[in-house]
C-alpha positions in Angstrom: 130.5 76.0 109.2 129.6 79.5 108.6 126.5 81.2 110.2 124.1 83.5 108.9 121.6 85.6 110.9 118.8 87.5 109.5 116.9 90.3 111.4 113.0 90.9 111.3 111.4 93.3 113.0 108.1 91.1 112.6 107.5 87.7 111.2 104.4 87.9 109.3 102.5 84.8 108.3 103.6 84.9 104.3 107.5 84.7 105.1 106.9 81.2 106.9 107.4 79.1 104.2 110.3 81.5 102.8 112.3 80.7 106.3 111.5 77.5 106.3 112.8 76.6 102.6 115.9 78.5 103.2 117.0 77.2 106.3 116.9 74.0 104.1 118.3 74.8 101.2 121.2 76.6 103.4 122.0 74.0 105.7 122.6 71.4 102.7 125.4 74.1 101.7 126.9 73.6 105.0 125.8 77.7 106.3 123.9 78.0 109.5 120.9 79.8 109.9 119.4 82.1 112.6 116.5 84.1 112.3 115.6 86.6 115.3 112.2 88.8 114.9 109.8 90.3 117.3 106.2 91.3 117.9 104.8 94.3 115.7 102.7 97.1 117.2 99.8 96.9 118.9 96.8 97.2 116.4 98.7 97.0 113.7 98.7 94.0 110.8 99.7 91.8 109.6 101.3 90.6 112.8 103.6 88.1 113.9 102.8 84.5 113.9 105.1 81.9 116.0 107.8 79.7 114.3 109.0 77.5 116.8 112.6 75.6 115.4 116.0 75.5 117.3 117.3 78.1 115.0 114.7 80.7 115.5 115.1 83.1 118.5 112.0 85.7 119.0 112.5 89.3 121.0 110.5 91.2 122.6 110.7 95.2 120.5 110.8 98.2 122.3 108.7 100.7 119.9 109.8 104.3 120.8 107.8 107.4 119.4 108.7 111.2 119.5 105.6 113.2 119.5 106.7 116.4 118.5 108.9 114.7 115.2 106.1 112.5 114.5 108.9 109.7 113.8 109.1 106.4 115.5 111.9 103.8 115.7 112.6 100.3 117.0 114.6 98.4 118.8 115.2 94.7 118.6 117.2 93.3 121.6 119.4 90.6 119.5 122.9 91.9 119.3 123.5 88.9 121.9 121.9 86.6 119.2 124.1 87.6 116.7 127.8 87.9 118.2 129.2 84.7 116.6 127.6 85.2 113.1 129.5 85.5 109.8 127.2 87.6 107.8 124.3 89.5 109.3 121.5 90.4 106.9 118.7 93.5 108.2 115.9 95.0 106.7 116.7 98.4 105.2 114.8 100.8 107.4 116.1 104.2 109.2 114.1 103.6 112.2 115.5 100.0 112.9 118.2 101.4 116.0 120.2 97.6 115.3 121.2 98.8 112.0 123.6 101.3 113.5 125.6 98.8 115.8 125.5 96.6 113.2 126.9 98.6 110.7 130.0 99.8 113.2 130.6 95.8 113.7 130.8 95.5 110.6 133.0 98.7 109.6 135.3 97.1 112.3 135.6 94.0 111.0 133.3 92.1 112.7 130.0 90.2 111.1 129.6 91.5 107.3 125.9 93.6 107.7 124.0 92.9 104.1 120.2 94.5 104.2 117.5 93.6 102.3 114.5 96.1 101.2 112.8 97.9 98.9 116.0 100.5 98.4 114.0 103.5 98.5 110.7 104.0 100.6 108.6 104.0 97.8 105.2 105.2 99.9 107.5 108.0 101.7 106.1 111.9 101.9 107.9 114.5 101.0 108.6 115.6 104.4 110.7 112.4 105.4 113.8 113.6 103.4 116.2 112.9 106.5 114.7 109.6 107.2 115.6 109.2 103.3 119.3 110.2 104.1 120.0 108.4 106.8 118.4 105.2 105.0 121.1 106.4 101.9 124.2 106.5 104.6 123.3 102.6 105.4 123.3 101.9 102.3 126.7 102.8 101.6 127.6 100.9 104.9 126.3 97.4 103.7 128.4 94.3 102.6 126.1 93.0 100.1 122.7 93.7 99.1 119.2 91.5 98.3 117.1 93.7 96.3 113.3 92.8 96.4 113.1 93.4 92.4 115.4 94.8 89.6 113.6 98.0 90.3 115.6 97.8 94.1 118.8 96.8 92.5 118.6 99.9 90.2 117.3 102.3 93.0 120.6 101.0 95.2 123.1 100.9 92.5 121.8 104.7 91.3 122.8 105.9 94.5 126.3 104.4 94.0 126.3 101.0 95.7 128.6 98.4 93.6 126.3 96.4 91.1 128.3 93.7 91.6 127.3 93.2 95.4 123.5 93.2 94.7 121.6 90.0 94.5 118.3 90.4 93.1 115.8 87.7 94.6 112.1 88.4 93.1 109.8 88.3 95.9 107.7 86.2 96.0 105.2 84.4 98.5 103.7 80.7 98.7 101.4 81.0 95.7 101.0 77.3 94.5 98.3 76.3 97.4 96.1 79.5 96.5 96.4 78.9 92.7 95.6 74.9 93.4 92.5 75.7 95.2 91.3 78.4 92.7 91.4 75.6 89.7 89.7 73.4 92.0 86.8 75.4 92.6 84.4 73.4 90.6 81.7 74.6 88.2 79.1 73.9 90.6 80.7 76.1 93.5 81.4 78.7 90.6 77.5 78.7 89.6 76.3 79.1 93.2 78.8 81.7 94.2 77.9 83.7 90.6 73.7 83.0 91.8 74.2 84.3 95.4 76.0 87.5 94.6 73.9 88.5 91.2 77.4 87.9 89.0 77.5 87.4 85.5 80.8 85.8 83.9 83.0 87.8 81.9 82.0 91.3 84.1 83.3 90.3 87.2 86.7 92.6 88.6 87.4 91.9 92.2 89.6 94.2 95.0 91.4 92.2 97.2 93.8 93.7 99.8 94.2 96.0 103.0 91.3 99.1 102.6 94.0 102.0 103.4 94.1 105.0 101.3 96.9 103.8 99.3 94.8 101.6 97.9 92.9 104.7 96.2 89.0 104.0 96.8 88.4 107.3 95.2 89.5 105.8 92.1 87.9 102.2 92.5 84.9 104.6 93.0 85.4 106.4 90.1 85.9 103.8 87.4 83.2 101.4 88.6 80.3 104.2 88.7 81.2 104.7 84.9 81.8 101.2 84.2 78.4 99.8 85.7 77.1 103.0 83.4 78.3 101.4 80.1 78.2 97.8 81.2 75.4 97.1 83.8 75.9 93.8 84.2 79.6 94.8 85.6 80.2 93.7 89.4 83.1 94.4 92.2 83.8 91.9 95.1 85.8 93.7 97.8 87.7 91.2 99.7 89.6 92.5 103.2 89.2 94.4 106.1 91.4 97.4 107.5 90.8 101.3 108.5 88.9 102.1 105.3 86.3 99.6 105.9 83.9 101.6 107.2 83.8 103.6 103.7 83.3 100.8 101.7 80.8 98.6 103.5 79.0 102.1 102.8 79.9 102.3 99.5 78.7 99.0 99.2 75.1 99.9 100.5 75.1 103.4 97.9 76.3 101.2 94.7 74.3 97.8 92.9 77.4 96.9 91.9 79.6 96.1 94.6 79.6 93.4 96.8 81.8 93.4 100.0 82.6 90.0 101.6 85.1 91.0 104.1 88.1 89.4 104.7 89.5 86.1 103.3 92.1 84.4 102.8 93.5 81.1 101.4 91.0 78.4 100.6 88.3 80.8 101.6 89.4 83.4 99.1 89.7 80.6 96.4 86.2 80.6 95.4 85.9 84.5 95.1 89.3 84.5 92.7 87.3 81.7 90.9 84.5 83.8 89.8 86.5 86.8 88.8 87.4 88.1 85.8 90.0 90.8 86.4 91.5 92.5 89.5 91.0 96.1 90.0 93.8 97.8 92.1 94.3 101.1 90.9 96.5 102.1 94.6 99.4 100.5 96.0 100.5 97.5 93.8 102.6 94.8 95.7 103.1 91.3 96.1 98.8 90.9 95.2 100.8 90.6 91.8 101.8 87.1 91.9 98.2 86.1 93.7 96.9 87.2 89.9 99.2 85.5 88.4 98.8 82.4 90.4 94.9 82.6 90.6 95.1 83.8 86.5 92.8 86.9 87.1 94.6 90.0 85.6 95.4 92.5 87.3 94.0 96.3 85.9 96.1 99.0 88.0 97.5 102.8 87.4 100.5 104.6 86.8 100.7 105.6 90.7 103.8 106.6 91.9 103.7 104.7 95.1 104.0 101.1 94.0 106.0 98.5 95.2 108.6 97.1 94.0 106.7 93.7 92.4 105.3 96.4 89.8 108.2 95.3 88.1 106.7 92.1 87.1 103.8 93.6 85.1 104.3 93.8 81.5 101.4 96.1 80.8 99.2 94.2 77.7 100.4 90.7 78.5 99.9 89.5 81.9 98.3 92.7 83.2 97.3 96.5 82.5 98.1 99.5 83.3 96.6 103.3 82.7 96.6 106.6 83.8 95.7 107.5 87.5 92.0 108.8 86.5 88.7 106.8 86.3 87.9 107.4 82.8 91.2 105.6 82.1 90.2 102.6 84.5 86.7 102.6 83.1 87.4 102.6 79.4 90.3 99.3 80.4 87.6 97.1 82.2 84.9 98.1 79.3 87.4 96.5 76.5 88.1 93.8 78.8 84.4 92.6 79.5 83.5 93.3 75.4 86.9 91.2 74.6 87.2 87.6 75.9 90.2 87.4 73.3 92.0 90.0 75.3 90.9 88.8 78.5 92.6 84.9 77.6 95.7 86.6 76.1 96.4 87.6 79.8 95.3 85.3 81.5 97.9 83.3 79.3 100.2 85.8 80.5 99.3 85.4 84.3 100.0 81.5 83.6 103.3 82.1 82.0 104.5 84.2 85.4 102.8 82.5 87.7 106.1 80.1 86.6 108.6 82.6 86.1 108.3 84.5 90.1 108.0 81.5 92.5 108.8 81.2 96.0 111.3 78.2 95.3 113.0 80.9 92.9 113.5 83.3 94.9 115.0 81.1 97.9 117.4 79.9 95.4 118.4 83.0 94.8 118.6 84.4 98.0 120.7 81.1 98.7 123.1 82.0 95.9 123.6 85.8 97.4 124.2 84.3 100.8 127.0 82.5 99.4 128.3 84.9 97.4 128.3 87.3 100.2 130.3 84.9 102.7 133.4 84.5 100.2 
């Protein structure tokens, strides 16, 4: 019976149900799993929540920094962990130190190494170009690859990795409890959340996510200033907490139309989803995708060049829009969409439509066929 271990540096508190339904789905094919991960940095989020099963082993990381690089890198103590495993799978990251051993292992015909990322850091600066090579180098050194989108499978086969040996999974995260409580907001719960924040249907965008500057407050700024202009019945709930927050609790106090609510999550951010017409994001687009498509609130975002990968799910027009990185652009979108409810159900159709087509069960079924695929 073959085993499979998978390395994570952290195990936040969306990949629990992903583990879970794979360990499943694998152990009815006869492969064993192990998962090893560790604690994440002090401060930072999301952080690591507990998974206690037999097949889960968690490590204490040793986070190392050089001050006058500016670079940091990891180690995860689990090389013992993972002597008598068939195929080891990593996440695709220059500063994780156990993708180097692993990679010789592997090169010596030991456990195959297959890494799993983004294929490119998409958010990297300019200045990180050796971080960039060395990330290329393990690359080449990998088995078999599980690309977060088509847009990583194109990334890693562009820089020469075999097509053939990339599994493309679309991740995803648990969406079906989020999108269940959303449609069971009722029309009461709707009326009184609309009364107690001054909302009128059909002008309502919400922001929902981490407030870091990737998220490009300037521009949420920006487009709702000349938005409320032209439409002042338009509102903005900010949902989440984070560096930034600061700024736009005081944004919040400057502007009539926004209306911060801090951080929420689940059934508490159910109701908020429920009263919202569209989601503004015009930063850093990731997996908040499939919570609009679950949740059926469009999604309105930018051309930025930082995305992540789940960009790749937007089909601009039918489940969600995209324009130019400037506030004009933004403004004149979420004008149309408040004048156009014929618009505004033609996405929300859309949203419905892949809400079904990028699902966690899909994507553990695909990860499942790679991981077979990649033992042969």
């Amino acid at each position: 019976m073959p085993t499979v271990s998978i390395v994570q540096r952290i195990l936040p508190h969306y990949r629990l149900a992903f583990f879970e339904r794979l360990q499943a789905q694998l152990q009815e094919r006869d492969v064993t799993l192990r998962l090893c991960y560790g604690q994440e940095e002090p401060g930072a989020r999301p952080g690591s929540v507990e998974l206690a099963r037999p097949w889960v082993h968690r490590v204490h990381n040793r986070y190392l920094f050089d001050e006058r690089s500016g670079h940091g890198a990891v180690w995860q103590p689990c090389l013992r962990e993972l002597a008598q495993s068939d195929l080891v799978i990593s996440e695709h990251a220059a500063r994780l130190l156990i993708n180097y051993p692993l990679a010789a292992i592997s090169r010596l015909g030991g456990a195959r190494l297959a890494l799993w990322g983004h294929g490119a850091n998409l958010q990297a600066m300019p200045q990180r170009r050796l971080s960039d090579r060395i990330r290329a180098g393990l690359a080449h050194g990998a088995h078999w690859w599980f690309a977060y989108t088509a847009m990583s499978a194109r990334i890693v086969a562009g820089a020469g990795f075999p097509r053939e040996r990339i599994t493309v999974v679309n991740n995803a995260i648990d969406t079906c409890s989020l999108g269940a409580a959303v449609h069971a907001t009722t029309p009461w719960q709707r009326e009184e959340l609309r009364r107690a924040l001054d909302l009128t249907p059909g002008s309502v965008a919400i922001f929902c996510g981490r407030l870091v500057t990737e998220k490009r407050f300037d521009l949420v700024r920006r487009a709702g200033q000349l938005t409320y202009r032209r439409r002042p019945e338009f509102r903005l709930i900010v949902v989440g907490d984070g560096p930034h927050e600061s700024d736009v609790r005081r944004m919040a106090a400057e502007c009539p139309w926004v209306r911060f609510v801090g951080a929420r999550y689940g059934a508490q951010l159910a109701p908020y989803l429920a009263v919202s017409d569209f989601m503004l994001m015009p930063g850093l687009v990731g997996l908040v995708i499939v919570d609009s498509f679950a949740a059926e609130v469009p999604l309105i975002t930018t051309d930025h060049r930082a995305h992540s990968p789940e960009i790749e799910y937007l089909r601009n027009g039918e489940n969600a829009l995209m324009t130019a990185a400037r506030g004009d652009a933004l403004a004149d979108e979420m004008v149309a969409l408040i004048a156009s409810q014929d618009k505004l159900l033609k996405l929300r159709a859309g949203c419905r439509a892949s809400a079904r087509e990028y699902t966690l069960e899909k994507m553990v079924g695909r990860f499942s066929a790679g991981v077979l695929t990649a033992l042969r």
